[in-house]
N, C-alpha and C positions, 0 to 999 in steps of 0.2 A: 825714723832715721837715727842710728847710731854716728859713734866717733870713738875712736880709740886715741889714749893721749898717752904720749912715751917720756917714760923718763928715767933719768940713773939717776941714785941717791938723793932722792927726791928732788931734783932739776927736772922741769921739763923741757924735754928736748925738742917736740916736734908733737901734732895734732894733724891726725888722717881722720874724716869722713868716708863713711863708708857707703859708696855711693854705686859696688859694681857687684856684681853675683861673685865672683871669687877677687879675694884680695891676698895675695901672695905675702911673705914673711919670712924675711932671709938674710945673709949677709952677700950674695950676690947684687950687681946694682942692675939688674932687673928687675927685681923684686917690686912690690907698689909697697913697701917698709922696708924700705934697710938700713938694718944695725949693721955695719962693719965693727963687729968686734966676733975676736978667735972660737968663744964661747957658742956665740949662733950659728947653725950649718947653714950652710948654701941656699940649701933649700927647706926652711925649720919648719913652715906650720903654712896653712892656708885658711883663711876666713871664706865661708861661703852662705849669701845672705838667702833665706826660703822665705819669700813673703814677706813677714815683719822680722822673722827670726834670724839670729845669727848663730852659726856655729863656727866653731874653730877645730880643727883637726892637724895632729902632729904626723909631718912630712917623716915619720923615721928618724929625726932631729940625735945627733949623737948627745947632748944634756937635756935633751927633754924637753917639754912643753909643762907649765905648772899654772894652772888657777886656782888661786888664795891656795897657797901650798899644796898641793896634791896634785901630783902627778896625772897628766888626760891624753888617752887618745885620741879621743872626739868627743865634744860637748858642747850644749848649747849654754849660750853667753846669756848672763841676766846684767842689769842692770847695777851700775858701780863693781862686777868683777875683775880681779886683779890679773892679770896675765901674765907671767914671770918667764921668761926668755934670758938666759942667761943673768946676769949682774941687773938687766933691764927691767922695769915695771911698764906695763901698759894696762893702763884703765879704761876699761868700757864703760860707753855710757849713752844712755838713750835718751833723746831732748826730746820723742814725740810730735819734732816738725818746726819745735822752736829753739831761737839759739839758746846756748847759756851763754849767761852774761857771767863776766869775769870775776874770780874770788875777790872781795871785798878786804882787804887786809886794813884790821882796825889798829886804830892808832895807840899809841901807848896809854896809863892812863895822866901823865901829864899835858897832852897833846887832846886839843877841842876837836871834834871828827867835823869836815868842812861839812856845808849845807849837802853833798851831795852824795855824801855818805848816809844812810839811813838811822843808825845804830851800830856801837862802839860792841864786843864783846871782850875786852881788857885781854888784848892783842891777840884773839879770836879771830878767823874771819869765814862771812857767809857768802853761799852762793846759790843763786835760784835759778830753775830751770822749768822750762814750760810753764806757759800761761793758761791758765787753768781760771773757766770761769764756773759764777754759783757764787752762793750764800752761803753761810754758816762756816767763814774760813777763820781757823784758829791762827794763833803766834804763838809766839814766844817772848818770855819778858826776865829779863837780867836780874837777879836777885842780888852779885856781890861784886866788888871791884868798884871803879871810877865810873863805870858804865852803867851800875845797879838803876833800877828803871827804867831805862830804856827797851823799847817793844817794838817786835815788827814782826809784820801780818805773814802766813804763809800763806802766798797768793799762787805759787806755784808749786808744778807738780811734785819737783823736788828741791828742797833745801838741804846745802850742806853747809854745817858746822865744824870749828875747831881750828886748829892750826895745822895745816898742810906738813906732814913731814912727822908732825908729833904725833897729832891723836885728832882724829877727823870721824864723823859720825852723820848721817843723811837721817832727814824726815819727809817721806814719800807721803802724798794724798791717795788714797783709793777706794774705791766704792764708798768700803763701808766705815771709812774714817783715816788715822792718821798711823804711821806706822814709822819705828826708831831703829838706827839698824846701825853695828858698829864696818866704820869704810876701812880705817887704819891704825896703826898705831897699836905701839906691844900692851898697851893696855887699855881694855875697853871701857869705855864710857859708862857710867851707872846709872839706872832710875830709881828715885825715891829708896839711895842709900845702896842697889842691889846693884852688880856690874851685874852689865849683860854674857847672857849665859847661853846663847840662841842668835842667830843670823839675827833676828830682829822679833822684835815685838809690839804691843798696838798702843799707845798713847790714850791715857784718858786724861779729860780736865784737872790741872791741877799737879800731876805729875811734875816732880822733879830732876831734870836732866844736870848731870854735871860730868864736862871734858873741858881737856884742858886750864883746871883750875879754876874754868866759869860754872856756876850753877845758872842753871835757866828753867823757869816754868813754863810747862805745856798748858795754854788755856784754849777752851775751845766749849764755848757756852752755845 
């Protein structure tokens, strides 16, 4: 199960599930998404879901249709792609059945994080998605800031990092381990010193991640 989440200027506005084989996208108010604004056409794009898959396909839209900037006629949607509609952002994303639970927005670092926060990222914030069972699950552990040693486990399939708006970066579980991918932000996250140069790459033990001014270690023994 996917969800698309809408937003301008990094507000979000509004969260659809996508729960029906075509999901419309328009500025008319038929549409199952409408943006009323001049930029969207009528009738801009239609999502249509094949089994697990989704694609998005542009209605002839007079501005286009763009994921992660580049222009599409028709493509299938991966997972954290950006969908650009006018002024608009819409992020996909796929929870594999489970919900996500809400970005975690860390406290300053004068401010103690209450009991039911897990871990501070020195105004950082995480968010996990699908539960994901098995052994052998890595974290992450804070290296600088107010929050430096604090850890927490990646128990889910995805976790995102960063400050929403600024610079946001996902660490996905898969088969054959753990994987670091930059989501947003005009500058990308770096490992062990390198910005990322690649949609994403694989995480080994010990790795050093650093966005948004937080370093954080990849361990996973």
């Amino acid at each position: 199960m996917g969800k698309l989440v809408v937003s301008l200027d990094g507000v979000v506005i509004k969260e659809v599930q996508i729960t029906k084989d075509k999901t419309t996208l328009g500025r008319r108010p038929y549409n199952d998404i409408v943006i009323d604004n001049l930029a969207v056409s009528g009738e801009h794009a239609v999502l249509q879901m094949v089994g697990a898959d989704v694609f998005i396909e542009d209605l002839n839209s007079t501005n286009g249709t763009y994921i992660n900037g580049k222009a599409i006629k028709k493509q299938l949607l991966a997972h954290n792609d950006t969908i650009e509609v006018g002024k608009y952002k819409i992020k996909y994303l796929v929870d594999d059945g489970a919900d996500y639970e809400k970005t975690l927005i860390m406290r300053p670092a004068a401010a103690a994080p209450p009991p039911s926060v897990p871990m501070g990222l020195g105004g950082a914030g995480v968010t996990q998605a699908g539960a994901l069972a098995g052994s052998g699950v890595a974290s992450i552990k804070v290296l600088n800031g107010a929050a430096a040693g604090r850890e927490v486990a990646l128990t889910k399939v995805v976790t995102t990092v960063g400050k929403p708006g600024v610079q946001v970066a996902s660490i996905t579980r898969r088969p054959g381990g753990y994987a670091f991918a930059h989501v947003e932000g005009a500058t990308r996250p770096s490992v062990n010193g390198v910005p990322l140069s690649t949609d994403s790459i694989p995480l080994r033990n010990g790795d050093v991640i650093e966005l948004a001014g937080t370093q954080m270690q990849f361990i996973h023994t």
